[in-house]
Each structure stands twice: as C-alpha cells, then as structure tokens.
C-alpha positions in Angstrom: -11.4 7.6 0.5 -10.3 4.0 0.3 -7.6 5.3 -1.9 -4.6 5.4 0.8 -5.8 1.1 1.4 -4.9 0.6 -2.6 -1.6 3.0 -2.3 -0.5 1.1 1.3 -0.8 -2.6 -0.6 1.4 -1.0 -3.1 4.1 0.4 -1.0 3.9 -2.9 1.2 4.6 -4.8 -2.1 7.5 -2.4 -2.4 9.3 -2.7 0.9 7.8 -5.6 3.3 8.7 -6.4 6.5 
C-alpha cells in the first residue's frame, strides 16, 4: 500500500512547488 508514497515522490519530482 506504500505504492501511492513512491508514485507522489515521482510526481513531486515532476512539478515542485
């Protein structure tokens, strides 16, 4: 279920704020 932490570091790679 810790799936959705590895695909969020991803996408905050991808557009960070």
């Amino acid at each position: 279920m810790e799936f959705w932490l590895q695909a969020e570091s991803e996408i905050s790679e991808r557009h960070p704020q």
